[in-house]
N, C-alpha and C positions, 0 to 999 in steps of 0.2 A: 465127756460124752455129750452135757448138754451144751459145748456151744460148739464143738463136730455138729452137730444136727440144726445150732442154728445159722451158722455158716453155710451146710449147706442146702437150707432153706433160702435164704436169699441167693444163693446160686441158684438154684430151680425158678424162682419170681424174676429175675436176670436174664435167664435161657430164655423162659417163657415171655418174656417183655419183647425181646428180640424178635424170637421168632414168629411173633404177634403183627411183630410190624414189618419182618420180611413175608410174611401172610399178607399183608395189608391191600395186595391189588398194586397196577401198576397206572392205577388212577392219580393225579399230579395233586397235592394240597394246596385247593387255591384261596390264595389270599386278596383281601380289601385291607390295603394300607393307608394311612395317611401321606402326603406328600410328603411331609419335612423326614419321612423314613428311606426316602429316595435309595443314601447310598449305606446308611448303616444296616436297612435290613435284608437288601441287595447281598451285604457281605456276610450277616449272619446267614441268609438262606442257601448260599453257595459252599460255605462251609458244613452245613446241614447236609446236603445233597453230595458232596464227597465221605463225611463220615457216612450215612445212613444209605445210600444208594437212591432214595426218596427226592423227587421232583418236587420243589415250590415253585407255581407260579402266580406271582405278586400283580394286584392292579394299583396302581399309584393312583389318588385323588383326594378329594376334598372328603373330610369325615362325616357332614352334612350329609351330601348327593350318598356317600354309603350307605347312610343312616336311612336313606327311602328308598334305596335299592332294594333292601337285604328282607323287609315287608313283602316286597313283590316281587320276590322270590328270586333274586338274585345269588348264583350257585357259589358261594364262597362256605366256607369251613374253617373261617376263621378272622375277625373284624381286629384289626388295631386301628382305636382311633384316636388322636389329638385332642380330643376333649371326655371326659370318661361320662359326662352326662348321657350321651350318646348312648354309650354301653349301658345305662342306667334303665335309659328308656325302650329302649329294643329289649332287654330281662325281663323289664316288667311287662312287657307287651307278648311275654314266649315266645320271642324268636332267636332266644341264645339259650342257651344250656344254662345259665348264670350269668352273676354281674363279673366274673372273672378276676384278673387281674390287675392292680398296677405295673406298669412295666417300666418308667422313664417320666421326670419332670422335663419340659422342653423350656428353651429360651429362646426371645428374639434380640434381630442386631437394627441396627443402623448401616448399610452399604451404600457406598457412594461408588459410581465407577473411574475408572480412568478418565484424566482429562475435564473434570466437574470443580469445579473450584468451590466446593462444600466441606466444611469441614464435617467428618465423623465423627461426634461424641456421645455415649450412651444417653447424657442426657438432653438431647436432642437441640443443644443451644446452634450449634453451626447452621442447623437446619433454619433456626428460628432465624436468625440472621442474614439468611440466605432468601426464605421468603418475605422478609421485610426490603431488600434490595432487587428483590424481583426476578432473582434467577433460578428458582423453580417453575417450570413449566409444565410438568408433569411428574406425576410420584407413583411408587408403585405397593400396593399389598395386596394382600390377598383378599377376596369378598367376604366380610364380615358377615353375611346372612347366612355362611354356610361351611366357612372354612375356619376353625378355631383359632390358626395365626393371623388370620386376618382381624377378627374381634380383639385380640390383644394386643396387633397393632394400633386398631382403631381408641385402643383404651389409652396406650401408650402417649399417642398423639394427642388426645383430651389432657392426661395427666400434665403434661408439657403446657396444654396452652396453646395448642395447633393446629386443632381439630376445624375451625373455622376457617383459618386461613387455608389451608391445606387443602377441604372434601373438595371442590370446585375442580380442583386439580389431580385428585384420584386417578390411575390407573391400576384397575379391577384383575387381579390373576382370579382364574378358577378354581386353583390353588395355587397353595403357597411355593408350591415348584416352580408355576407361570410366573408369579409374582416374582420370584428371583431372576426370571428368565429376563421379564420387564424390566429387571432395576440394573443390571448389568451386560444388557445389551446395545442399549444406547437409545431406548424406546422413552426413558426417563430418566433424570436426575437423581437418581438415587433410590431406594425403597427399603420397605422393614419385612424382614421375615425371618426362616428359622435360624438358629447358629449350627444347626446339625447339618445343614446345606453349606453355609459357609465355609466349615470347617473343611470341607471335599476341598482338594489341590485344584479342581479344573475351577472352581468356583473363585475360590480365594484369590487367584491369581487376577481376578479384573475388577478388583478395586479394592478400597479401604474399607474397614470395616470396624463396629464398636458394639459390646455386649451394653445394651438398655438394662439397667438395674428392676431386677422382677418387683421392686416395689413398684413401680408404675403402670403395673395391670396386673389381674388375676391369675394365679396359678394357671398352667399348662400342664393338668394330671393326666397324663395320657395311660388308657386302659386297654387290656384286649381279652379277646371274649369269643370261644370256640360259638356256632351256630348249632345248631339243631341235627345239621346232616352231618356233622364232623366223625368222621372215621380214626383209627388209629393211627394212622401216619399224620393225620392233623394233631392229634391227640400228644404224638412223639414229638413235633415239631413247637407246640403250644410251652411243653415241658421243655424244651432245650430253649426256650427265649428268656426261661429263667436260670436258666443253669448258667457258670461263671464264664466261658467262653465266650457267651452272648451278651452277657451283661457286661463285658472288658470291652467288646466293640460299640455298641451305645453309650459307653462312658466317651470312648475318643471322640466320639461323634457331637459331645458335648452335651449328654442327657446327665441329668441329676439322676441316679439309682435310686429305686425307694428300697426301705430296709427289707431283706429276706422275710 
C-alpha cells in the first residue's frame, strides 16, 4: 500500500507539472544566448518545441552586450552565457532568480580557410610561422571586451607568443559567430573561435581546423540563469537543458558536460 500511494503520488506531481506548463500561456520563452550556442541550442530548442508544444525564441550574441541588456530591462526569461561570471554578477545585482547552473565547458580552434597556405595546429606554431613570412594580413576573433571567446582567444595568442605580432592585424567579430563568419569567408586568413561552431557541417566544410589545448587560456565555464520574469514554460525548458537529451546534443557539439 505504501508504495501504491507513492507511486501514485509522483503521478499526481507528473500530471500536475504538465499540465502547469500546458497552463503556461501561449507566450514564446525568450532566450539570450551566447553565439558559439548557434547551432547546438538551435537543435535542443527545436526538439523542446515538438515534445512540449512551447515556442523558444533564442537571440544569438555576445554574453557581455546581454549582461547590459538584461539591467535595462531587456525581456528574456532566461540568460545562457559563455562566461558564468556574467551570471555571477547580474545574481548578485537581483536580476536573476539565482546564480543557476553549469551547463557546458566550451573550447576554441584554430581555422584556416580554403586556399590560405597556414598551417592549422592547436599550438599555434603554423600561425607563428606564417606571420614571421608575412602572410597574415588579417586575423579574425571575437572582441575580447565583451565576448568570452574572444578573451580566450586573445589569452591563447599571448600563451603562444603572438599577441604582439598579431593585435595590429585583428579583425573584431561582435561575436564569436561574426568572428567565424570573418575567418572563413575570405575577410581574413584564418581566426580562433568556438569548436561548437566548427563542428556544424556548413562550417566545417570551408577549411582546416585544430582544437587549441585549454591549457592555453582560462576555462570557458559557461552558466545559465532563468531572470526574474521567468514563467513556467521558461522554467520547463531551464529543466530539460539539463536533462540527457540536451546534454547528448551539447556534447556533439563539442561541450565538455559538467557532472550531474
Amino acid at each position: 500500500m505504501c508504495l501504491f500511494l507513492k507511486r501514485y503520488c509522483a503521478l499526481v506531481v507528473l500530471l500536475l507539472s504538465f499540465s502547469a506548463l500546458a497552463s503556461a500561456g501561449d507566450e514564446p520563452v525568450s532566450v539570450a544566448a551566447a553565439s558559439d550556442l548557434k547551432f547546438a541550442l538551435s537543435e535542443v530548442a527545436a526538439r523542446f518545441q515538438q515534445e512540449t508544444g512551447k515556442e523558444v525564441r533564442i537571440s544569438f550574441g555576445s554574453s557581455g552586450n546581454f549582461a547590459r541588456q538584461i539591467p535595462q530591462g531587456a525581456p528574456f526569461d532566461l540568460f545562457l552565457s559563455a562566461d558564468e561570471g556574467y551570471i555571477f554578477r547580474l545574481a548578485t545585482q537581483g536580476f536573476l532568480r539565482d546564480e543557476g547552473s553549469l551547463y557546458a565547458i566550451g573550447r576554441i580552434v584554430l581555422m584556416v580557410p580554403h586556399g590560405v597556405s597556414i598551417v592549422a595546429d592547436g599550438e599555434l606554431k603554423g600561425l607563428a610561422t606564417a606571420l614571421r613570412e608575412g602572410k597574415v594580413m588579417r586575423f579574425a576573433i571575437a572582441n575580447p571586451e565583451h565576448a568570452p571567446y574572444g578573451k580566450r582567444a586573445e589569452e591563447a595568442l599571448k600563451s603562444a607568443g603572438l599577441w604582439e605580432a598579431i593585435k595590429d592585424k585583428l579583425v573584431l567579430g561582435e561575436n564569436v559567430s561574426q568572428a567565424a563568419q570573418f575567418a572563413t569567408s575570405g575577410s581574413a586568413q584564418g581566426g580562433i573561435f568556438a569548436y561548437s561552431l566548427v563542428l556544424s557541417p556548413e562550417v566545417a566544410k570551408l577549411g582546416s581546423y585544430a582544437l587549441i589545448p585549454d591549457s592555453m587560456h582560462q576555462p570557458l565555464n559557461q552558466r545559465m540563469a532563468l531572470t526574474k520574469r521567468a514563467g513556467t514554460a521558461a522554467e520547463a525548458f531551464f529543466a530539460y537543458l539539463r536533462a540527457p537529451a540536451a546534454r547528448a546534443i551539447f556534447e556533439k557539439f563539442g561541450f565538455t558536460l559538467p557532472a550531474k
